[in-house]
N, C-alpha and C positions, 0 to 999 in steps of 0.2 A: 229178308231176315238176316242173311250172314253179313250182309253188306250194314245191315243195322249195325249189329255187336261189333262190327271192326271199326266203326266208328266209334262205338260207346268205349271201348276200349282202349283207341287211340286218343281216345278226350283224356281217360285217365290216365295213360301214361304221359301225356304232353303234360297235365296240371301237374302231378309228380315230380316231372322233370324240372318244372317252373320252380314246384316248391324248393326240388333239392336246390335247383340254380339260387333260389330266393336265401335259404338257408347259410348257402357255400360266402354270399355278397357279406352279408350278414353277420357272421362270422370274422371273415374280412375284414371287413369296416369298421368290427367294434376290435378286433387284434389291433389295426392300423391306428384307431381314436387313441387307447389303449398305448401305443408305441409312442403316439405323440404326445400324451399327457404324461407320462412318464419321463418321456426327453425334459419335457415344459418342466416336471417338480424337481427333476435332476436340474436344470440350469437353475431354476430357484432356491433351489436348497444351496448350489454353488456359489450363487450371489446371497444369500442371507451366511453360509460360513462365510466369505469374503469380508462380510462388512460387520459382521461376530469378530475376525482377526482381525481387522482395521481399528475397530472400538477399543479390542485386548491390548494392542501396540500402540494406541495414542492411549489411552492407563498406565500401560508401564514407562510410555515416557516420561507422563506427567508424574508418575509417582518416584521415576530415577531423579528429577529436577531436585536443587535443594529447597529450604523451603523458603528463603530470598526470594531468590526466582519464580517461587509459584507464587506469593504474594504480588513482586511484583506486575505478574500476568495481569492478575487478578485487579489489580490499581491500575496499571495501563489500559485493561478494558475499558472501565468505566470512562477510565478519562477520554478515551479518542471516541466512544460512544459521544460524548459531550460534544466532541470537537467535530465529530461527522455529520451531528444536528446542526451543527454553528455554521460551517463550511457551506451549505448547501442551499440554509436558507439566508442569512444575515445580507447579501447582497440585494436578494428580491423584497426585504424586509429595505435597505435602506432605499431602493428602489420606490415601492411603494408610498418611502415617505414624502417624494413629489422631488429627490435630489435627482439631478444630472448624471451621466455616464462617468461623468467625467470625478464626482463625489465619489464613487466606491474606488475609483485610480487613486484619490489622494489617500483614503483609509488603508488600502492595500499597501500604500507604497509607507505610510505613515508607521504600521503596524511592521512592516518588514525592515524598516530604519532600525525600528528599538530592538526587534528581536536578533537584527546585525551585530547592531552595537554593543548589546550586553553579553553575545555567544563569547566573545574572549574573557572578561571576566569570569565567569562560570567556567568555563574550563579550567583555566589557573584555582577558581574554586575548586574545582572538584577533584583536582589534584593534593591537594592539598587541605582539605575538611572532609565533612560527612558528607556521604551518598546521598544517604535516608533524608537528609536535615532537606537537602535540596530539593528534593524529589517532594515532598510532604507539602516545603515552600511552592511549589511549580504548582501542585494538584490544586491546592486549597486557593490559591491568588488569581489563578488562571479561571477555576469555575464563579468565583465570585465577579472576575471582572466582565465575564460573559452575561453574568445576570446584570452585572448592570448596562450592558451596552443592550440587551433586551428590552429594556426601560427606557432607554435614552432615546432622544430626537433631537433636542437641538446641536446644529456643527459643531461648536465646541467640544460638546460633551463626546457627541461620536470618535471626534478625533482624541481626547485627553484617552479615552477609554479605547480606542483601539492600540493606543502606546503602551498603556498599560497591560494588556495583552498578550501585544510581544513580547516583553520584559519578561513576564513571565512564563510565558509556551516555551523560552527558551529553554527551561530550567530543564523539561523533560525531553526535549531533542538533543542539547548537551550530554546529559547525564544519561542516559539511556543506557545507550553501547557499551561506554567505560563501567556502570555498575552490572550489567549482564559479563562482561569478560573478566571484572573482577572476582565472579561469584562461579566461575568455571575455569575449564582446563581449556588447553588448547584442542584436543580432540573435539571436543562440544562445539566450538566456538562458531562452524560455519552452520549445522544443522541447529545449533541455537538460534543464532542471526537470524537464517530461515522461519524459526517460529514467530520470532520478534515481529517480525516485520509482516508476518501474516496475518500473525492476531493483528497488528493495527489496523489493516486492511480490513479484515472480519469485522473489526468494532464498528469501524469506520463505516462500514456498509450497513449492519445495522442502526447507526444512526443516523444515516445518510435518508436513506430507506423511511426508518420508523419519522423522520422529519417531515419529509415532504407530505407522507401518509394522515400523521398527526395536523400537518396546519391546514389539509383537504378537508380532513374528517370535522374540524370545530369550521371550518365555513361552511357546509353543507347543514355545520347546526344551525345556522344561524350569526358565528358569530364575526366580524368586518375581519378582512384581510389585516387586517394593523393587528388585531388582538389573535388573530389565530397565530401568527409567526412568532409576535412575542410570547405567547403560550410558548411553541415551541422551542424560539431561542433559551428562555427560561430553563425549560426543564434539562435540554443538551449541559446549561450553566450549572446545575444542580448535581447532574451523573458525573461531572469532573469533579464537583468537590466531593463525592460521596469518596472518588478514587483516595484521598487521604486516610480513611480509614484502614487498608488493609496494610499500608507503608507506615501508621505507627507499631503494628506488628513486625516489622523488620528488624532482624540484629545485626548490628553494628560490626559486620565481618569483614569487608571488602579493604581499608585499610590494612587491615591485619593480612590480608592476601596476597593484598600489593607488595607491603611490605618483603613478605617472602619471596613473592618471586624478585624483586629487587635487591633480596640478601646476595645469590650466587657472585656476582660479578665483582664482590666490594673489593677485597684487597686488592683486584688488577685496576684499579681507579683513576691511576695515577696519569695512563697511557691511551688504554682503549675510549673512556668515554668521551674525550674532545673528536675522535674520528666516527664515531656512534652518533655524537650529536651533530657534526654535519651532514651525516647520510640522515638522518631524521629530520633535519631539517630542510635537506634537497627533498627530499620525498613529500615534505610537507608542502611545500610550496607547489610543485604539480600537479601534486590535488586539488590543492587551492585555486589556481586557476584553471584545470579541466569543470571544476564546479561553479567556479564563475560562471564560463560562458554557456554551460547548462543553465544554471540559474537566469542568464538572460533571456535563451530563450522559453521556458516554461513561465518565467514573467508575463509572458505577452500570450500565453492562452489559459494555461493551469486556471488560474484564479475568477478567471472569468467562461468557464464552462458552462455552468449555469445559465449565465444572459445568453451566451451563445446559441444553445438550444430554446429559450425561451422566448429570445427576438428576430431568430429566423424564420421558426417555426411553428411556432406559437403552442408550445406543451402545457399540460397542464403538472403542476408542481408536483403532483405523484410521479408523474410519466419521468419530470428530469430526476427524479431522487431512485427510482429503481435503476434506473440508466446510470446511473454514477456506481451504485451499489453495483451492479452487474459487474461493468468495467474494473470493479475492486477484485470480483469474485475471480475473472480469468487473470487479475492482477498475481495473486493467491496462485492459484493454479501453475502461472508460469515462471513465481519464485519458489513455487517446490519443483519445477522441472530443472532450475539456471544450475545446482549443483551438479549435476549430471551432468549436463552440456560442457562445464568447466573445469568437466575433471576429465573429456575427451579430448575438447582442444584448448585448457587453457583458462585459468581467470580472464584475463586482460582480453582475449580475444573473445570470450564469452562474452562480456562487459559489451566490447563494439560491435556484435553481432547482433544480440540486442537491441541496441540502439538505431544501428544501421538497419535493420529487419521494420522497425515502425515509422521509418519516412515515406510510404507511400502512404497509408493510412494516413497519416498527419496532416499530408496535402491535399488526399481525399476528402478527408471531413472539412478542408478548407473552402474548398470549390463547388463541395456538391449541394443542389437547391433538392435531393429527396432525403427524405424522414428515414426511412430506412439504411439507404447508405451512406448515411451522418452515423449512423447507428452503430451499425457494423463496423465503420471504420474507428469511429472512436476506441468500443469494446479494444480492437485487437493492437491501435497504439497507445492505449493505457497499459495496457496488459504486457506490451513489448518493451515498450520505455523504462516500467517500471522494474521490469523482472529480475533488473541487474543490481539493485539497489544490496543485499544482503552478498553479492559476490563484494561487489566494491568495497564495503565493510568488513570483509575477512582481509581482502589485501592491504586495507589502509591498515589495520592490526598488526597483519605480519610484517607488514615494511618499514612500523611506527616502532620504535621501544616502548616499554611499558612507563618509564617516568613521562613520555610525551604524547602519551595517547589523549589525555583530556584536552588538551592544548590542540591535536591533530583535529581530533572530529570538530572540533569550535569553531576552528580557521575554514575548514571546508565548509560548514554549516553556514556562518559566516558569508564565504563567496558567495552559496546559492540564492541567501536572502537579499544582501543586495542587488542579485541581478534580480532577483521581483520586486525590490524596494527604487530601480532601476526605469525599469518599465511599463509598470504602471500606468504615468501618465502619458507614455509613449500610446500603450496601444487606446487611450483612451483619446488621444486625438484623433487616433487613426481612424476608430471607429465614427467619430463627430464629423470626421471632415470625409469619409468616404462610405458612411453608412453601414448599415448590417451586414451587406454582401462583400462588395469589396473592401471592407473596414476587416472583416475577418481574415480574410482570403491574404489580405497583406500580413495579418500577424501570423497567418500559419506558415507561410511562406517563408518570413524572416524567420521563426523559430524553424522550420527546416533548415536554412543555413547554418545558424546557430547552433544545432545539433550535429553538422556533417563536420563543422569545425571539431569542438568536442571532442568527437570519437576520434578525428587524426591526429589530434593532440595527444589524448591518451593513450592510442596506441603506439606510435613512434615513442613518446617519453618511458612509458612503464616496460615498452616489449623491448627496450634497450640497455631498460635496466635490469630486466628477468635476467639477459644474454651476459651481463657482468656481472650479476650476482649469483653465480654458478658457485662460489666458494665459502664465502664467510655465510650469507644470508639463505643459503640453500637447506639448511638445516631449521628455518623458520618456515618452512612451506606446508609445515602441517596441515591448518585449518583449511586451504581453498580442495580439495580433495577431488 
């Protein structure tokens, strides 16, 4: 009997204890759940303020902007929307129409002739007439001559209308920079640059993107590769001329700006401007050729990216059009880091760090036969090569006088399209006579040279002139920041 109850006893205190124990866990676990959910909405709430002040500060810049410049944004949008549908798909479009490798080298090289050759006239224009006038002419010429090279098949015609093209695309690569600097200060001028060149990027990638997407989605309707790209070529044709509308909203200010800041200097006239205008014209000239030999080598892969992925690999047209898009996006990404970098060590070195930083990748997507790291290495040398592009633009500014800025960006523009008007049918042999593997492998390789030159060029010229321009020109170092 006792021996009973000290059992019945000890059952209840053992369940008790279980309970309490079960209780104590319980407790516990939901304090612990509790600790964590709470860390979790605290990091969430930090990331939704974060991106609440991210929103707040791209508003207030957009709304510090004047309203030239946000117009425009707003026109360059659409237009490089256009040009990032054209870009991406027009090769696989003249492809499919049964021409040779060797057909899209003459277009390229054809289209880079004229947009050579008329980059100096437009700059002496745009020194000298309207921004708007030109810019309007660029938007409106340019998407018409796209739609019609969406339509067109026979050689003639591809070729009369890739001329036509160029001639015109020049208008907005010319005039860009010089009406963006004329509608700001110099404080603006680098973190401006920086947007410029992002939005292209942005647009770019949305039409890059929306392209390939677009001529997937009407083949899967139903309808022949011929008609799905020309859909697409079309409408890319269409979003650049929409770009005209918001540039006849633009007032006619940017003369009027120039003017002024070209008033200070007058009455010393006499003296300083013939020693002005040789240091502007030495400085012009090293540009000139640092962009050359860039231009050569981006000739011999830029423009043929596209095949590249599509003939080694065999992708389908969405796959190369987010892969392009992508590579824009860490484009984006890594010219809003190049300011920073530039204001540690250096425009000019920034510049060559850059550049020097994406020859491994360059050679890697040259040689490698995997999908993957084709992939990888492309993303991080588009992304490196290009990052520098908005530093090099503040220095060409600060180093250019304001009477020879149109004239400067022209002459550089200039070099880079004949070195793709250049080589063209270089790497187009290269490919015919040693195929898709070692046909590539050769142009990424020479474009590796061609870039190693470049940077030693640019740095020895420009970082010699940094070193002697401690006096008069050190007061123009504003913008690289």
């Amino acid at each position: 009997m006792v021996i009973s109850i000290l059992q019945i006893t000890s059952f209840v205190l053992i369940s008790q204890a279980s309970d309490l124990a079960y209780a104590i866990c319980k407790v516990f676990l939901s304090t612990l759940g509790a600790a964590c959910y709470n860390r979790e909405a605290n990091a969430s709430g930090r990331r939704i303020n974060q991106t609440m002040r991210l929103l707040h500060q791209v508003s207030s810049e957009w709304n510090r902007l004047n309203r030239n410049i946000r117009l425009f944004f707003l026109a360059n949008l659409l237009y490089q929307i256009g040009t990032g549908m054209f870009s991406v798909l027009y090769n696989l479009y003249v492809q499919t129409l049964g021409y040779p490798d060797t057909m899209n080298g003459t277009l390229v090289s054809v289209q880079s002739f004229a947009t050579a050759l008329i980059f100096i006239p437009i700059g002496l224009l745009g020194d000298r007439t309207s921004h708007k006038l030109l810019l309007m002419t660029g938007a409106l010429f340019t998407g018409l001559s796209f739609m019609g090279r969406s339509l067109a098949s026979g050689e003639s015609a591809l070729i009369v209308l890739s001329a036509a093209a160029g001639l015109f695309a020049a208008f907005f690569q010319v005039i860009a920079v010089p009406f963006l600097a004329g509608n700001s200060d110099k404080k603006q001028r680098l973190k401006l640059f920086s947007y410029h060149f992002s939005l292209v990027l942005a647009a770019q990638v949305i039409g890059s993107s929306g392209g390939g997407y677009l001529a997937d989605v009407l083949q899967s309707a139903g309808w022949s590769k011929i008609q799905s790209l020309q859909a697409g070529l079309f409408t890319g044709g269409a979003a650049s001329v929409l770009a005209f509308v918001p540039l006849l909203l633009v007032r006619q200010k940017p003369a009027v700006q120039k003017d002024a800041s070209a008033a200070p200097p007058g009455p010393a006239l006499s003296h300083p401007l013939p020693s002005s205008a040789r240091e502007d014209w030495s400085a012009i000239a090293k540009f000139t050729l640092a962009q050359l030999i860039v231009g050569l080598g981006s000739g011999l892969v830029v423009p043929y990216l596209n095949l590249y992925f599509t003939n080694r690999f065999a992708v389908s047209l969405t796959a190369v059009g987010i892969l392009i898009s992508l590579g824009q996006v860490m484009t984006i990404v890594s010219m809003l880091i190049g300011p920073s970098l530039a204001s540690r060590v250096g425009p000019v070195k920034a510049v060559v760090l850059f550049q020097m930083m994406s020859l491994p990748f360059l050679l890697l997507t040259g040689f490698t036969n995997l999908f993957a790291v084709a992939c990888f290495s492309f993303l991080f040398r588009q992304a490196l090569m290009n990052a520098a592009n908005p530093i090099q633009s503040s220095i060409t500014v600060d180093r250019v006088s304001d009477a020879r800025r149109g004239i400067a960006n022209s002459m550089t523009q200039t070099a880079f399209m004949l070195g793709w008007a250049t080589m063209g049918p270089v790497q187009s042999h290269l490919l015919t006579a040693y195929g898709t593997y070692w046909g590539y492998a050769l142009t990424f390789s020479m474009t590796g040279i061609l870039y190693i030159s470049a940077s030693a060029i640019y740095y020895f010229m420009f970082n010699e002139r940094k070193q002697k321009s401690a006096s008069p020109q050190a007061a123009n170092q504003n913008a690289p920041a």
